[in-house]
Backbone and ligand atoms as CSV (ligand in chain L), in Angstrom:
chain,resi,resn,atom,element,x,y,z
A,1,UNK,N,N,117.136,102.926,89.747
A,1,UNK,CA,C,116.800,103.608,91.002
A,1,UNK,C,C,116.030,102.634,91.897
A,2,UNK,N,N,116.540,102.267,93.130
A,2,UNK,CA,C,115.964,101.439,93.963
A,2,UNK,C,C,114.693,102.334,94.866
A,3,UNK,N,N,113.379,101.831,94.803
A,3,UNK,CA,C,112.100,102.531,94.989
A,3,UNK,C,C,111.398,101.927,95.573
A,4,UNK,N,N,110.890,102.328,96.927
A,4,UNK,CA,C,109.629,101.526,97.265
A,4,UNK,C,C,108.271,102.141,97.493
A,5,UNK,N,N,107.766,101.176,97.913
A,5,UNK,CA,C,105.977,102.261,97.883
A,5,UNK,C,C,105.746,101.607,98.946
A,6,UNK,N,N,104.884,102.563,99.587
A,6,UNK,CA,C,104.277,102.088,101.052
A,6,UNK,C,C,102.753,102.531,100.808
A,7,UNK,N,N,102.192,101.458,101.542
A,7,UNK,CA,C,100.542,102.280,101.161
A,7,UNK,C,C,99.412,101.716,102.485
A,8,UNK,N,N,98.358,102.422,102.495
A,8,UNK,CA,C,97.274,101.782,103.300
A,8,UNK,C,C,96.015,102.064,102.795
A,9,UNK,N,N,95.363,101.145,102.621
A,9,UNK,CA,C,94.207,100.448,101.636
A,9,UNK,C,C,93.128,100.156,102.864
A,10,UNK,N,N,91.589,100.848,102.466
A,10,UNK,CA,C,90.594,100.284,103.126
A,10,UNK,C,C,90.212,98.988,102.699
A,11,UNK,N,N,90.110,99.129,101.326
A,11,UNK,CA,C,88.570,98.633,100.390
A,11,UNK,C,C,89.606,98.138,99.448
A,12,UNK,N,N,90.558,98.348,99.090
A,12,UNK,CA,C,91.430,97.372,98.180
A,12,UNK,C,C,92.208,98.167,96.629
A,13,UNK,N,N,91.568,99.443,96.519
A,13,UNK,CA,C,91.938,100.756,95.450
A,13,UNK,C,C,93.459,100.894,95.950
A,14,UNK,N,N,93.483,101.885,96.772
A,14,UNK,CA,C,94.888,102.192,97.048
A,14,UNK,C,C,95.937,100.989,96.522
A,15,UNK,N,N,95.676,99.774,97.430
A,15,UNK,CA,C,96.556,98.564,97.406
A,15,UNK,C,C,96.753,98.269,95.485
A,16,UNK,N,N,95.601,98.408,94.693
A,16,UNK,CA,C,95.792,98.039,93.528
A,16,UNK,C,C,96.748,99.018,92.869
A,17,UNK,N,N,96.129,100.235,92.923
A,17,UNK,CA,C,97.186,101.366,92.325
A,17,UNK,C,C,98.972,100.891,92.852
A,18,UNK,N,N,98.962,100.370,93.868
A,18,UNK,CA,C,100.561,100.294,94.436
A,18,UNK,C,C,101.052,99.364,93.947
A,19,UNK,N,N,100.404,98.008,93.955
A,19,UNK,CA,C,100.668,96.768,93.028
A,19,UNK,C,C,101.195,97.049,91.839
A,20,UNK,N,N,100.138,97.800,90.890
A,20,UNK,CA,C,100.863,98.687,89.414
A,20,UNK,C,C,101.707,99.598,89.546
A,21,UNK,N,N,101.493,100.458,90.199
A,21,UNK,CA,C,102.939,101.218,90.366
A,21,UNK,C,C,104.228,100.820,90.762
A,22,UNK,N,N,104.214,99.436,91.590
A,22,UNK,CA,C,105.626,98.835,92.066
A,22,UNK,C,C,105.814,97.666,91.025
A,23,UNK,N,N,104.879,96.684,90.073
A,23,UNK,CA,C,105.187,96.546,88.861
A,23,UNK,C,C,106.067,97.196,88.195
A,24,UNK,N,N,105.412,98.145,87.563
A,24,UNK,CA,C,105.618,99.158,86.790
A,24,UNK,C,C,107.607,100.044,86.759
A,25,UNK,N,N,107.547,99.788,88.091
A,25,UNK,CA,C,108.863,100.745,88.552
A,25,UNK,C,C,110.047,99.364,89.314
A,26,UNK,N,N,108.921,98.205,89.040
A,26,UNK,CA,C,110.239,97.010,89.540
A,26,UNK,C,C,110.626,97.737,91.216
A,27,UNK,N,N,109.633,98.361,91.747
A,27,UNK,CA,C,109.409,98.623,93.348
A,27,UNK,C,C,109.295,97.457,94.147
A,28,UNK,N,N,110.175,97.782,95.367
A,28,UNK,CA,C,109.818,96.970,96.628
A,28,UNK,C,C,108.263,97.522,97.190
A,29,UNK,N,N,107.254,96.721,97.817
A,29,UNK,CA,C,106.226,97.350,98.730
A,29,UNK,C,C,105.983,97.293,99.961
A,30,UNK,N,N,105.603,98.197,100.639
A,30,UNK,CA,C,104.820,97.498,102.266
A,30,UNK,C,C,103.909,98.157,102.340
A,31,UNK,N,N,102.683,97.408,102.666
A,31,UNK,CA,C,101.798,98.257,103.824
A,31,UNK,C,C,103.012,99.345,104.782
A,32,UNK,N,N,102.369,100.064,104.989
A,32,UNK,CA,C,102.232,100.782,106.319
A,32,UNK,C,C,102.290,100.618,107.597
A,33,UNK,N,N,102.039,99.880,108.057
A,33,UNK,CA,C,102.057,98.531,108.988
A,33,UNK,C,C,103.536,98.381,109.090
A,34,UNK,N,N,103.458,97.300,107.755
A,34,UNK,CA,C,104.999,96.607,107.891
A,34,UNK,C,C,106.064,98.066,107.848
A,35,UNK,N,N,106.062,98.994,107.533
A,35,UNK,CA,C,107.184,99.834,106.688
A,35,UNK,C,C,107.143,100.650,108.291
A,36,UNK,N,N,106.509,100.667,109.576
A,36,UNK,CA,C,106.210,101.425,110.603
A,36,UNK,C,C,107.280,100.893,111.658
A,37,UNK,N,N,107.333,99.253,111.156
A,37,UNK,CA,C,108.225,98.127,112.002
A,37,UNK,C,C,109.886,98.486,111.919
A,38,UNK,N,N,110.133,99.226,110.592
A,38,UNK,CA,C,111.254,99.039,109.718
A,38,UNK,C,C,111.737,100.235,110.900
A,39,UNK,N,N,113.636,100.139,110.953
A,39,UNK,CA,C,114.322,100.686,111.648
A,39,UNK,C,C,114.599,102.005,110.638
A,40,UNK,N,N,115.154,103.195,111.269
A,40,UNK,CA,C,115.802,104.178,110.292
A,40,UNK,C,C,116.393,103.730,108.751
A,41,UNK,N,N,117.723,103.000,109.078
A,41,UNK,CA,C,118.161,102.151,108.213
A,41,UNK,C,C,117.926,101.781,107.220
A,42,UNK,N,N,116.860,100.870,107.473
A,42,UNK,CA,C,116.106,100.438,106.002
A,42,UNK,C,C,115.831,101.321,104.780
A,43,UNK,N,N,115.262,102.321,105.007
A,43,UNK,CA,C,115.424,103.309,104.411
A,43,UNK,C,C,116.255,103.764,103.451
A,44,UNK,N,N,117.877,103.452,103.867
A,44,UNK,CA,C,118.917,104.113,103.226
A,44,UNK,C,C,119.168,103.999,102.307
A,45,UNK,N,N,118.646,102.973,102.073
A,45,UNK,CA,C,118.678,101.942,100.569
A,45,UNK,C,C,118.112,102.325,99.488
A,46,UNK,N,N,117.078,103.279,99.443
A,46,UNK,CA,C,115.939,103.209,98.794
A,46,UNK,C,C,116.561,104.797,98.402
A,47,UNK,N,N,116.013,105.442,96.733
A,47,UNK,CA,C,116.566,106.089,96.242
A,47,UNK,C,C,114.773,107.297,95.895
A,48,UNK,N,N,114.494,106.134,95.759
A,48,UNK,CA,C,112.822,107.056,95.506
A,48,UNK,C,C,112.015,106.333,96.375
A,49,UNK,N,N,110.573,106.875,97.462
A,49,UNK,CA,C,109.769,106.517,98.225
A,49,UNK,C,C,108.524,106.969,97.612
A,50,UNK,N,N,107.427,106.777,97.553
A,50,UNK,CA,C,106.043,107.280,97.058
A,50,UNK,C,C,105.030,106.395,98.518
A,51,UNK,N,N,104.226,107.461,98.830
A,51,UNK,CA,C,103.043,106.590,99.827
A,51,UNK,C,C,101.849,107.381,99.127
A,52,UNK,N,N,100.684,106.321,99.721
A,52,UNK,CA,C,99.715,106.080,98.950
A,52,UNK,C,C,98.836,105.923,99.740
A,53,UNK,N,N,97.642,106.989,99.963
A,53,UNK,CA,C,96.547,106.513,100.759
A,53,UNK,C,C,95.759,107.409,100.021
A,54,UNK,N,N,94.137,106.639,101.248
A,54,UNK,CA,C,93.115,107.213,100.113
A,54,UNK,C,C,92.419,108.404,100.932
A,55,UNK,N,N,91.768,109.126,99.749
A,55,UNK,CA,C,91.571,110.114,99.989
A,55,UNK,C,C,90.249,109.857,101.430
A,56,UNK,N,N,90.323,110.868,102.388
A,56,UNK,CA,C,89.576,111.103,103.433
A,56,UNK,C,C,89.196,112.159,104.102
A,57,UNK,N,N,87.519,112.458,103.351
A,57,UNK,CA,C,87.361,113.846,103.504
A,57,UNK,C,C,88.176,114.945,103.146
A,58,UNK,N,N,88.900,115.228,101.514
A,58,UNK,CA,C,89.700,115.561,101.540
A,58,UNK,C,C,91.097,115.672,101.930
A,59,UNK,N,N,91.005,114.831,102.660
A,59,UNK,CA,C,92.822,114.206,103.077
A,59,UNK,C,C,93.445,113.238,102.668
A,60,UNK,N,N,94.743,112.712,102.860
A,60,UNK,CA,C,95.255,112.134,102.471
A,60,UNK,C,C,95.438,110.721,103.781
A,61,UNK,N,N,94.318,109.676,104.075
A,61,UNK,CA,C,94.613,108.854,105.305
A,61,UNK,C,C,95.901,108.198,105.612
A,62,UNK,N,N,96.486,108.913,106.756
A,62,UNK,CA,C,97.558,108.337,107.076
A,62,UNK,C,C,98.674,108.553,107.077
A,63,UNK,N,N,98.316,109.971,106.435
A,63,UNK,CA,C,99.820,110.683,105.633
A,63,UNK,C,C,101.127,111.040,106.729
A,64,UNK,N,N,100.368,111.365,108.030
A,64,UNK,CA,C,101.466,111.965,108.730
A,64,UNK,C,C,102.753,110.648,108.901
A,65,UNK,N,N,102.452,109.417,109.097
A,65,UNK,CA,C,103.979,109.123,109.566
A,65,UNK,C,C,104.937,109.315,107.870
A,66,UNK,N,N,104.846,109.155,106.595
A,66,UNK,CA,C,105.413,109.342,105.902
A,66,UNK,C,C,105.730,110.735,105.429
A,67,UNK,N,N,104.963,112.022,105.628
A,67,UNK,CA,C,105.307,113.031,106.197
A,67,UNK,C,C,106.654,113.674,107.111
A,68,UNK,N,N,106.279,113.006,108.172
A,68,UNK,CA,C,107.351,113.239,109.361
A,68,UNK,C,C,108.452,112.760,108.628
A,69,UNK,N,N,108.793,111.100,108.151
A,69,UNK,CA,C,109.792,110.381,107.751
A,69,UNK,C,C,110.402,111.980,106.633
A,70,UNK,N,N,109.852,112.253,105.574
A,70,UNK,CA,C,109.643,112.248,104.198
A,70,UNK,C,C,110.993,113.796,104.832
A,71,UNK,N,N,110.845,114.583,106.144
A,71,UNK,CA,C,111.765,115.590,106.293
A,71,UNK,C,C,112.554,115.238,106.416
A,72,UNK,N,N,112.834,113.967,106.790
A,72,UNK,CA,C,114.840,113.472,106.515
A,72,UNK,C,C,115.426,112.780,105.389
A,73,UNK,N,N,114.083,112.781,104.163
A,73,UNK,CA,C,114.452,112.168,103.389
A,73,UNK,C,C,114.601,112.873,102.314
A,74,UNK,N,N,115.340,114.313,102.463
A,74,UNK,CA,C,114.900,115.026,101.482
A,74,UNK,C,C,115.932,114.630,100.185
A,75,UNK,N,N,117.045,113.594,100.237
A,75,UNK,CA,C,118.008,113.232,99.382
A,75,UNK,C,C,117.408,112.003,98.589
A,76,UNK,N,N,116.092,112.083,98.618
A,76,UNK,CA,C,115.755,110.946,97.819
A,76,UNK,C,C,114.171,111.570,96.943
A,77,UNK,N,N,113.814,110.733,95.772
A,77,UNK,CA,C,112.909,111.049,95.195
A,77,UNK,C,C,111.383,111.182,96.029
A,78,UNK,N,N,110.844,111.638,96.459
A,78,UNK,CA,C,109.446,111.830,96.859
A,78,UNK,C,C,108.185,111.712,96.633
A,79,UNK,N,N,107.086,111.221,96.938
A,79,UNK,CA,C,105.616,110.828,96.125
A,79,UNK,C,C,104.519,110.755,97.118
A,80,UNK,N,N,104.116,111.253,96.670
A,80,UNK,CA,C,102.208,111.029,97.726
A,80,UNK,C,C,101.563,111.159,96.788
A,81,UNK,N,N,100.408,109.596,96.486
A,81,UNK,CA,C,99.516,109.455,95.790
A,81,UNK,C,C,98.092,109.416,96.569
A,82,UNK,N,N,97.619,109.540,96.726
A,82,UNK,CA,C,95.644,110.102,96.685
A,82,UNK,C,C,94.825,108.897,96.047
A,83,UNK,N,N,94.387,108.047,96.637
A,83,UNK,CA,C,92.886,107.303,95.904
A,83,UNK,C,C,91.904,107.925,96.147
A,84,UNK,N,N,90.860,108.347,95.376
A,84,UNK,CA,C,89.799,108.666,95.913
A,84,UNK,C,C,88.588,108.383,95.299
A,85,UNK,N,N,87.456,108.782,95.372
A,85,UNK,CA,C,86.436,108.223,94.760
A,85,UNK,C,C,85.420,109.230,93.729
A,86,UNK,N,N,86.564,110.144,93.847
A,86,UNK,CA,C,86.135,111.820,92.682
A,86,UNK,C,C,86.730,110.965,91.385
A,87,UNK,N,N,86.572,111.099,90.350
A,87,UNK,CA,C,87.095,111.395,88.750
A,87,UNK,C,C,88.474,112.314,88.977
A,88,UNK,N,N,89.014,112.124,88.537
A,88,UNK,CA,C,90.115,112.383,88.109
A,88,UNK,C,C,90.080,114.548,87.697
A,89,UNK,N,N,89.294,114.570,86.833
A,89,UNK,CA,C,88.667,115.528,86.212
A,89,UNK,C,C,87.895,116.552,87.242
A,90,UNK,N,N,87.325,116.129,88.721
A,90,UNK,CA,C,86.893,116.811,89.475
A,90,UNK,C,C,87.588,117.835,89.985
A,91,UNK,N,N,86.785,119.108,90.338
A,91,UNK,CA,C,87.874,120.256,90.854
A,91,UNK,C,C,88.027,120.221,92.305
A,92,UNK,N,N,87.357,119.126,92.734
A,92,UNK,CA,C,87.804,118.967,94.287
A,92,UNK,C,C,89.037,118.057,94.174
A,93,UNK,N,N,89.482,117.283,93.130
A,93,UNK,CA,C,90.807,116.873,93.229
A,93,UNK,C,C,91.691,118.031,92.974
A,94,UNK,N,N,91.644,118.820,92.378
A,94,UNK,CA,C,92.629,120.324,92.524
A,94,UNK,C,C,92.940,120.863,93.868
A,95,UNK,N,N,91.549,120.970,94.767
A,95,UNK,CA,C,91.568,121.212,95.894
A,95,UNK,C,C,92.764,120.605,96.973
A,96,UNK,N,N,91.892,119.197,96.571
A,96,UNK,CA,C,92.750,118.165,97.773
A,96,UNK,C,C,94.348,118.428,97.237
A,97,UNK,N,N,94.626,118.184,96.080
A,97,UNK,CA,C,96.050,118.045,95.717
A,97,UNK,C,C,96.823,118.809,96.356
A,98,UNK,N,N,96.175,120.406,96.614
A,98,UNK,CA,C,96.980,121.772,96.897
A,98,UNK,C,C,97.305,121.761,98.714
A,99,UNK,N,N,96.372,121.455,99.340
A,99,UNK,CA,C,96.073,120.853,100.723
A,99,UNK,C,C,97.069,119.584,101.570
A,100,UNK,N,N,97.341,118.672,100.328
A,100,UNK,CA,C,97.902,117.750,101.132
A,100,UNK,C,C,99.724,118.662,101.751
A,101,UNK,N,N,99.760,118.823,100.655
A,101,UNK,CA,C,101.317,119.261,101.306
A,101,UNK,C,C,101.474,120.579,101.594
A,102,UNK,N,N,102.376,121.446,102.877
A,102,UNK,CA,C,102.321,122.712,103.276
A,102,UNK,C,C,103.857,122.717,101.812
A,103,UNK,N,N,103.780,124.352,101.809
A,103,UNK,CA,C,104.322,124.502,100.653
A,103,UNK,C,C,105.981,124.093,100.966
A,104,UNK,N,N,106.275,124.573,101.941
A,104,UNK,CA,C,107.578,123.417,102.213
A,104,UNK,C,C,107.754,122.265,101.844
A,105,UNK,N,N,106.742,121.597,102.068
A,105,UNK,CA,C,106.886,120.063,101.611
A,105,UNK,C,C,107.231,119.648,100.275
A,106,UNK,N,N,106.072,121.041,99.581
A,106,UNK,CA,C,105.987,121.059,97.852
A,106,UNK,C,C,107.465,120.777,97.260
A,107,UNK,N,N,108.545,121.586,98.018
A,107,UNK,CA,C,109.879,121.436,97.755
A,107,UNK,C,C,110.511,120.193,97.158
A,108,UNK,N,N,109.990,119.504,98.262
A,108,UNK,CA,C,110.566,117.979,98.045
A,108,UNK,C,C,109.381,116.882,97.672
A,109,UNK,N,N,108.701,116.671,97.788
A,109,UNK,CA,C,107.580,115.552,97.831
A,109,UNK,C,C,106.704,116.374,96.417
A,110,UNK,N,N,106.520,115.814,95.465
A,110,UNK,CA,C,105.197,115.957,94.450
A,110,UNK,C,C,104.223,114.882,94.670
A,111,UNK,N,N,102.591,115.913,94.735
A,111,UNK,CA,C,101.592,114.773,94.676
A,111,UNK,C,C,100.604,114.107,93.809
A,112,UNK,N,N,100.388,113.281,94.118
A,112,UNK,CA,C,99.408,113.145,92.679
A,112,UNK,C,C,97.963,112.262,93.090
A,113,UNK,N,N,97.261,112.189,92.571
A,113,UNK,CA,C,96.031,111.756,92.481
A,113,UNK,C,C,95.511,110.704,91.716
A,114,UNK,N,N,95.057,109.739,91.904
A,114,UNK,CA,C,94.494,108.288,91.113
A,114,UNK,C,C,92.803,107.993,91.657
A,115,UNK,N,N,92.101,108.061,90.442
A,115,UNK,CA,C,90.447,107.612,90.976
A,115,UNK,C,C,90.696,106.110,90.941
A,116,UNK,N,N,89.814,105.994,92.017
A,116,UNK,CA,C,89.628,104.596,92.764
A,116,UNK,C,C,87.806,104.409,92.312
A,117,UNK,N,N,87.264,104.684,93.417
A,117,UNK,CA,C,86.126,104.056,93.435
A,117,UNK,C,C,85.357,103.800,94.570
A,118,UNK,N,N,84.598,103.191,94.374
A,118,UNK,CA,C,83.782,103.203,96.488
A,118,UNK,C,C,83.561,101.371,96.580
A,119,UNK,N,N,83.392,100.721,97.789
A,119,UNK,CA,C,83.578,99.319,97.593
A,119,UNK,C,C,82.390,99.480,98.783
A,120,UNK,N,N,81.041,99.479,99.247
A,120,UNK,CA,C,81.275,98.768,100.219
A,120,UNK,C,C,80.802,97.410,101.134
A,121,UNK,N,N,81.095,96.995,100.195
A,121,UNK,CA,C,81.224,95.241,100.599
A,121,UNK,C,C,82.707,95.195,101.506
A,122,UNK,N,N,83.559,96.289,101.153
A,122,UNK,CA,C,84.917,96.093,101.620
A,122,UNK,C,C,85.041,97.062,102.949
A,123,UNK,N,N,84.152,97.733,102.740
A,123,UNK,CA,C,84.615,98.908,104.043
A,123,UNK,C,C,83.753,99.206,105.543
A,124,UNK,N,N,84.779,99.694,106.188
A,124,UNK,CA,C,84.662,99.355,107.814
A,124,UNK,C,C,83.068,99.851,107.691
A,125,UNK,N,N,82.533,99.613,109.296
A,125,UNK,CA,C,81.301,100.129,110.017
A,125,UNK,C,C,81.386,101.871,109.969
A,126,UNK,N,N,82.419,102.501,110.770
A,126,UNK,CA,C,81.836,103.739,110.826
A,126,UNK,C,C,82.350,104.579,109.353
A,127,UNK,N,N,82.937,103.795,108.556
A,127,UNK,CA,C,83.048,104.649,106.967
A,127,UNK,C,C,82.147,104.588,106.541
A,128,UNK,N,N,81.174,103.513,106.346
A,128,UNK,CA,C,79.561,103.661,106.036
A,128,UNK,C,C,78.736,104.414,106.666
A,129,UNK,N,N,79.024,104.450,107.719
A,129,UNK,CA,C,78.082,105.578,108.377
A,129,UNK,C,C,78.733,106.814,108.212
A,130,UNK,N,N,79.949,107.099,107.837
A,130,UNK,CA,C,80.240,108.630,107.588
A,130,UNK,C,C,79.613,108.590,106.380
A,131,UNK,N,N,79.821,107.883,105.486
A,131,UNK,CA,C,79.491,107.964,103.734
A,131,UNK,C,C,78.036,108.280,103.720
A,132,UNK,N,N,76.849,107.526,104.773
A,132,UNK,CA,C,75.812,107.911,104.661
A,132,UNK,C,C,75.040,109.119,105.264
A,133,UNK,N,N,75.906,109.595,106.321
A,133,UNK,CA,C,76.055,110.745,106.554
A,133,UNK,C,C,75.671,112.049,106.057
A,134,UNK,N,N,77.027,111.877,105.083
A,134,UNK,CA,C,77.292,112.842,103.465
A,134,UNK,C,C,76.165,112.960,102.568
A,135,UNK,N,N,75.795,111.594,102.465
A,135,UNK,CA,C,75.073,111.558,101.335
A,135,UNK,C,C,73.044,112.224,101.997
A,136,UNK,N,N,73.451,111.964,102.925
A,136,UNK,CA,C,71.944,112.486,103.647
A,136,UNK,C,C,72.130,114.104,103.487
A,137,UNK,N,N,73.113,114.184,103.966
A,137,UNK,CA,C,73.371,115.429,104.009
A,137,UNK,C,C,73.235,116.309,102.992
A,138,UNK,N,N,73.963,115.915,101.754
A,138,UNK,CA,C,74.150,116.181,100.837
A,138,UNK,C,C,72.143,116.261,100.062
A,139,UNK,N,N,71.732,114.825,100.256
A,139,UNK,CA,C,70.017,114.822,99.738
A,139,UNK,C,C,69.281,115.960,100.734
A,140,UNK,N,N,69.759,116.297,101.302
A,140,UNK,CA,C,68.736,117.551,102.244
A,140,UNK,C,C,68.945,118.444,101.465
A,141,UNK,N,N,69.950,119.489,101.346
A,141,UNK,CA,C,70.290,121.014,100.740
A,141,UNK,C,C,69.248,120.893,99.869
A,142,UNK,N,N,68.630,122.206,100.215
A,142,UNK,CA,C,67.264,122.292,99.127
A,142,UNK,C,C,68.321,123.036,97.530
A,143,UNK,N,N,69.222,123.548,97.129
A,143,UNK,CA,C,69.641,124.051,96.464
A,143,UNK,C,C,71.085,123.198,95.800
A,144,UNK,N,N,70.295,122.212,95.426
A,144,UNK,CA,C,72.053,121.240,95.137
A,144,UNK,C,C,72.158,120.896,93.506
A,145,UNK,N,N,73.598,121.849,94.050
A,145,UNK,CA,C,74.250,121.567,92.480
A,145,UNK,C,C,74.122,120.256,91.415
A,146,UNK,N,N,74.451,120.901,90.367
A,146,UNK,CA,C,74.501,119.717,89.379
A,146,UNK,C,C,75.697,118.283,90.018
A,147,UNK,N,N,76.751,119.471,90.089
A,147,UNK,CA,C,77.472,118.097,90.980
A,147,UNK,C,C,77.175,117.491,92.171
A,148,UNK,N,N,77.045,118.081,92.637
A,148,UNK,CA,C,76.358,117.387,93.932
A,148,UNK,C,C,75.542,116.402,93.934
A,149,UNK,N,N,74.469,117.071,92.634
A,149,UNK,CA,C,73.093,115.428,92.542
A,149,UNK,C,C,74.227,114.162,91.966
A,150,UNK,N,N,75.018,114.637,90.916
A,150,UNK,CA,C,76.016,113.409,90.317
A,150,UNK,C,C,76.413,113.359,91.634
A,151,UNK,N,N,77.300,113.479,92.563
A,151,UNK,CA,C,77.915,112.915,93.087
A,151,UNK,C,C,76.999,112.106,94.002
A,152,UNK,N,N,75.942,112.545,94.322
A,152,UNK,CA,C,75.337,112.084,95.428
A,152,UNK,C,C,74.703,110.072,94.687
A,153,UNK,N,N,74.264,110.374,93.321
A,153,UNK,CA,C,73.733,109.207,92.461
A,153,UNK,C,C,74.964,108.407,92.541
A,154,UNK,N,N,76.376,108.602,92.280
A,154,UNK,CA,C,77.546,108.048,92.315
A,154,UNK,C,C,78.102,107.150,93.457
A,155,UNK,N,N,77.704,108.029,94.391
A,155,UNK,CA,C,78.490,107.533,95.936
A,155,UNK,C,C,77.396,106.804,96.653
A,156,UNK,N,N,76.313,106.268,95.656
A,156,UNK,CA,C,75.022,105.382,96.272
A,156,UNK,C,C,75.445,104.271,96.289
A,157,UNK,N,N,76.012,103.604,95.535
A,157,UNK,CA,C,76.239,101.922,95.234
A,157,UNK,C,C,77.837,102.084,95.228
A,158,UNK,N,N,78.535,100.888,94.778
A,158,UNK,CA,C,79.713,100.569,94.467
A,158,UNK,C,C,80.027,100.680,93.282
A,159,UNK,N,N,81.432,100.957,93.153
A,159,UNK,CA,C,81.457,101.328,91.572
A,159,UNK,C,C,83.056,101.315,91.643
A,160,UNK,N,N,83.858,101.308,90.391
A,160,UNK,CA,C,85.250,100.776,90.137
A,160,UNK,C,C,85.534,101.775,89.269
A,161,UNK,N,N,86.175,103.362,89.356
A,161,UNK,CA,C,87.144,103.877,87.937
A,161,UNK,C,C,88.477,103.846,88.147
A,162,UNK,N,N,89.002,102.688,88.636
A,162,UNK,CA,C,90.313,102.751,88.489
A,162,UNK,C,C,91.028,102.231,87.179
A,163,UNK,N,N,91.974,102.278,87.341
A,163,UNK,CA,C,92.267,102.680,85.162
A,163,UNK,C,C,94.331,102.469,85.622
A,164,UNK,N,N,94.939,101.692,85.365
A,164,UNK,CA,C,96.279,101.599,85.038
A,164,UNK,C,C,96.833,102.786,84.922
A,165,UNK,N,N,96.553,103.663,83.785
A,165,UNK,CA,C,97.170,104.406,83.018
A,165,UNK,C,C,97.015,106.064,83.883
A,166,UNK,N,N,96.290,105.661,84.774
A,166,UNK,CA,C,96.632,106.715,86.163
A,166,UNK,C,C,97.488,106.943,86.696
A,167,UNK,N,N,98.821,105.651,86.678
A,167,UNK,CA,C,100.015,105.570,87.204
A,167,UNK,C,C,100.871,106.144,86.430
A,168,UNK,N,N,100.901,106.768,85.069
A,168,UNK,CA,C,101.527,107.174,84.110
A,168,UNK,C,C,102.413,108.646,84.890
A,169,UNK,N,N,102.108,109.092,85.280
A,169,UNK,CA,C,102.174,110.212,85.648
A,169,UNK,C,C,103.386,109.823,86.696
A,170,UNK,N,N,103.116,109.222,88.047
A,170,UNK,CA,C,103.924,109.012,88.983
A,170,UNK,C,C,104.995,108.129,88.528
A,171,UNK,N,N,104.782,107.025,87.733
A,171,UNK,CA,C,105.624,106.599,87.235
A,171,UNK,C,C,106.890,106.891,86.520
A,172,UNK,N,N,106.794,107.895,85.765
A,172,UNK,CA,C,107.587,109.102,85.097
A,172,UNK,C,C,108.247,109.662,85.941
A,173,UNK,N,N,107.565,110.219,87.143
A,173,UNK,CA,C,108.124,111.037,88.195
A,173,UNK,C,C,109.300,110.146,88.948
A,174,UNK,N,N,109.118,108.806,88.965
A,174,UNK,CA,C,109.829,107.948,89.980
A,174,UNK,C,C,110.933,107.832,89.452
A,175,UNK,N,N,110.638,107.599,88.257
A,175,UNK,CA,C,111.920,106.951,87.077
A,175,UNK,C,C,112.491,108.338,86.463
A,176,UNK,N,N,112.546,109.427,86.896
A,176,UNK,CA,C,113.083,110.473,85.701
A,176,UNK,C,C,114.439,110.635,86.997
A,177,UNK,N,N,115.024,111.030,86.483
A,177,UNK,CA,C,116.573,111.451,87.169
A,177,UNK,C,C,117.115,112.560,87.681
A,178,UNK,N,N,116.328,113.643,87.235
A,178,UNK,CA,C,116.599,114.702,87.516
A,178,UNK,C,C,115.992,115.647,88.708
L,1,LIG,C1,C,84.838,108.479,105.382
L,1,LIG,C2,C,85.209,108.569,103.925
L,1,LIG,C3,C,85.567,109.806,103.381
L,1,LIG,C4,C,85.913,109.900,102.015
L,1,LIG,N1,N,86.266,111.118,101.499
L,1,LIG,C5,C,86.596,111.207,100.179
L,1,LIG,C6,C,86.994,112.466,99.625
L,1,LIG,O1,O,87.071,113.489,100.293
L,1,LIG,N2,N,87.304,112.495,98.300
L,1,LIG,C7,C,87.246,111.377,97.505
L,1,LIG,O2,O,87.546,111.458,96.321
L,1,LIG,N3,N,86.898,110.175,98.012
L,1,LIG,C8,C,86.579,110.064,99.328
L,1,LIG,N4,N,86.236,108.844,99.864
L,1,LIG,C9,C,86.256,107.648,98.991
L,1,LIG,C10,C,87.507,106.801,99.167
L,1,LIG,O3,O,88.670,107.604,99.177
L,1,LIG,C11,C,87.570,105.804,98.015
L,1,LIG,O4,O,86.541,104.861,98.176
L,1,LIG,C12,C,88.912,105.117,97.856
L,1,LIG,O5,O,88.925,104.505,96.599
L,1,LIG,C13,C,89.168,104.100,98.943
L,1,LIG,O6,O,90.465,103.581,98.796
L,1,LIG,P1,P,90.868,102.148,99.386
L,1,LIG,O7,O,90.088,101.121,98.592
L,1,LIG,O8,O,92.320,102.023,99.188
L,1,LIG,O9,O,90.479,102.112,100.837
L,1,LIG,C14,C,85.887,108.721,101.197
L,1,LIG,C15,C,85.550,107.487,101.763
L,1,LIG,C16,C,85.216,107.393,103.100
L,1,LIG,C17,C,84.860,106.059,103.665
């Protein structure tokens, strides 16, 4: 099955997960960028697509142009992967998962989720200031959850849970036939 992955990477997570996943599946890749340049055409070729961005504020950054594309592509395999900087195990990744796609979409496109991590040595000016934002925000509530204090201790510094074997999942999905 000829497959490519398209992705857009702040901090360098997303981009790694896509690297292993287009390993993994012997995938062509592009940024987002490049894959924006590409004519209808290009496309035709390709039998399975997966895009990949990271999670933002609960969203998926960037999702709409592969979205839009993803309704004429309903004759081919489908994928939206999620970096984000929750665990894997978090129930706000349940959340986000259910959110990214309207249930139409669910039809055709399955999504999935990969923990990344927070970088920021790597990331823009006003993502730090949203991140610190949150986290102020978050240290005010006089009544804050257990998760909340974890998350808030978590999303202080930089930190790496990205893990290979996250791709297990999409990988299966890309390569199964049916
Ligand atoms: C403004 C902002 C909002 C974010 N919102 C979320 C979120 O809702 N859920 C989450 O798990 N991670 C969130 N993150 C963390 C990033 O998704 C995480 O650092 C991700 O690994 C970045 O991927 P990248 O290295 O490909 O840019 C947020 C980060 C920023 C800067």
């Amino acid at each position: 099955m000829k497959t490519l992955i398209i992705y857009t990477s702040q901090t360098g997570f997303t981009k790694k997960y896509s690297e292993w996943i287009a390993e993994r599946t012997k995938a062509d890749i592009l940024t987002l960028k490049e894959a924006q340049k590409k004519d209808a055409a290009f496309f035709d070729d390709y039998q399975a697509v997966a895009f990949g961005g990271w999670a933002m504020a609960g969203n998926v950054a960037k999702a709409k142009w592969f979205l839009d594309k993803a309704s004429s592509w309903k004759d081919k395999r489908l994928a939206v992967f999620c970096v984000g900087g929750s665990p894997n195990e978090s129930p706000d990744v349940d959340v986000m998962l259910k959110k990214i796609l309207t249930d139409e979409q669910k039809q055709y496109i399955k999504a999935f989720y990969c923990q990344g991590g927070f970088n920021y040595e790597k990331m823009n000016g006003p993502s730090k200031l949203a991140i610190k934002m949150f986290v102020a925000s978050l240290k005010k509530k006089k009544d804050q959850t257990e998760d909340e204090k974890k998350m808030v201790e978590m999303i202080s510094s930089s930190y790496d849970i990205s893990d290979i074997k996250y791709t297990d999942p999409i990988v299966e999905y890309l390569e199964s036939e049916d």
